[in-house]
N, C-alpha and C positions, 0 to 999 in steps of 0.2 A: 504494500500500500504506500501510495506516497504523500508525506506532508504535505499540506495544504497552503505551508508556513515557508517552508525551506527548499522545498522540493527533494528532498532525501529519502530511499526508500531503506529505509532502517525502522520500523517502529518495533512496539510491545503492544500489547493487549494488555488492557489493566484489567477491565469488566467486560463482562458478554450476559446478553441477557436476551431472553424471546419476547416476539411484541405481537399485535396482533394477531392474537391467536396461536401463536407459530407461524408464522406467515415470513417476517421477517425477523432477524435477528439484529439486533443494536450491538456494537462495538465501542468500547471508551476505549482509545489507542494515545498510546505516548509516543513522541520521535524522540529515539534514540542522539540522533545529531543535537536539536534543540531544545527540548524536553518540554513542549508546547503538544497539550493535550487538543485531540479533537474525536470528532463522532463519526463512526459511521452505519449505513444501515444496508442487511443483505438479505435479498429476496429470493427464497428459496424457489425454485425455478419447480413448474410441474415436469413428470416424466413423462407421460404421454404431451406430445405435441396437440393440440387440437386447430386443425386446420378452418379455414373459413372460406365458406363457399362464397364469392362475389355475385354479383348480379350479371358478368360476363361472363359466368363461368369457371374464371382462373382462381386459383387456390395460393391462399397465402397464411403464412401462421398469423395463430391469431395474438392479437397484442393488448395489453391490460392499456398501454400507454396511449393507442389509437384509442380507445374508448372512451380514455381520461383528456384527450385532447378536443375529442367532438364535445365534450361535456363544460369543458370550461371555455370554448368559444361560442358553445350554446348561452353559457353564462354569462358571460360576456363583463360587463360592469355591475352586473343584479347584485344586492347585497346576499351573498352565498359564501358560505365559509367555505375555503381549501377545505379542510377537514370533510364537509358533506359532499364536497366533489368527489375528492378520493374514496369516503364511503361508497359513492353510488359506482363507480371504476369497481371497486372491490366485490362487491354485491354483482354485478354483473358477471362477474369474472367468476366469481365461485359458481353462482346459478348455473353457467354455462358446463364447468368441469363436473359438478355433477351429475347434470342430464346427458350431456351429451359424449362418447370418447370420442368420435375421432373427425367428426366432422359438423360444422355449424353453418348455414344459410346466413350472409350477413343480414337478412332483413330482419332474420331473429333477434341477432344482435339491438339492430336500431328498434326493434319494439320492446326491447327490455328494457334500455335508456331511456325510452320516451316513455315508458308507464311510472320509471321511477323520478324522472323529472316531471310529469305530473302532478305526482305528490308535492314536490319539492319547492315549484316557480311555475304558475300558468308562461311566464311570458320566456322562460328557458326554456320551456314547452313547445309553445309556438316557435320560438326559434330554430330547436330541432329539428322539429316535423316540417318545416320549410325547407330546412336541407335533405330532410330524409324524403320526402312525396314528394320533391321538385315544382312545389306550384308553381302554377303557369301563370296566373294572376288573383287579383284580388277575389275574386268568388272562392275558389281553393280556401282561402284563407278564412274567411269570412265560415265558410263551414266548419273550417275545425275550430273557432272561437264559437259556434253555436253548439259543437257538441261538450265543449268543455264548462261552456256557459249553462248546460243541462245537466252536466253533471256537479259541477259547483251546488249549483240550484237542491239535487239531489240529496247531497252529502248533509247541508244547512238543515233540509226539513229532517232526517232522519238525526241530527243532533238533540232539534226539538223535541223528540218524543223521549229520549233518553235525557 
């Protein structure tokens, strides 16, 4: 590993510790040359690859960080914490390895991001779904604010009863 500091690849490991589940591991690493502590974090990688079918056809692995990338230029400026971005990437990403080995339809992909940005931000919502249905113009649009304005609508009165 290389300091961050000095650029010397000499460190120590002081602490090691599992995060997320087991997901990733944190490191507290000393440099040996400067003795300037810093962090780092390792993502244990799946063993099965799981491939992702495109809409042309071609197959490419699939990537936690493509997901997490549509998700925060969905987000864009919305007040949305890193934190729940990364949540909804990670959620995705599990959903995915455990239903599926070895092959996934990217549109699957974009309907699991868009059900859980739902939840999350009507208008990271909308912004999604714009990139993922390609509206062609305003009607497009206009329908999927009427169906999410029905289901808003939905969720309110079933709060009232509870």
């Amino acid at each position: 590993m290389q300091c961050p500091f000095c650029n010397a690849d000499n460190d120590k490991v002081i602490d090691s510790r599992a995060s997320d589940a087991g997901k990733t591991i944190r490191r507290r690493r000393e440099c040996v040359a400067c003795s300037k502590r810093f962090t780092t974090y390792e993502r244990v990688e799946q063993a099965s690859r799981l491939m992702v079918v495109k809409r042309d056809g071609s197959r490419v692995p699939f990537s936690r960080e493509n997901v997490l990338r549509g998700v925060k230029s969905a987000c864009g400026k919305r007040p949305i914490s890193e934190e729940s971005k990364e949540r909804i990437a990670d959620l995705v990403e599990e959903e995915l390895h455990k239903e599926f080995d070895r092959e996934v339809a990217s549109r699957v992909i974009g309907e699991r991001v868009m059900s859980k940005l739902r939840d999350l931000d009507e208008v990271a919502y909308i912004r999604f779904a714009s990139e993922y249905y390609k509206f062609r113009n305003v009607e497009d649009i206009m329908q999927q604010l009427e169906a999410l304005s029905g289901r808003i609508k939905d969720v309110k009165e079933q709060q009232k009863l509870f």
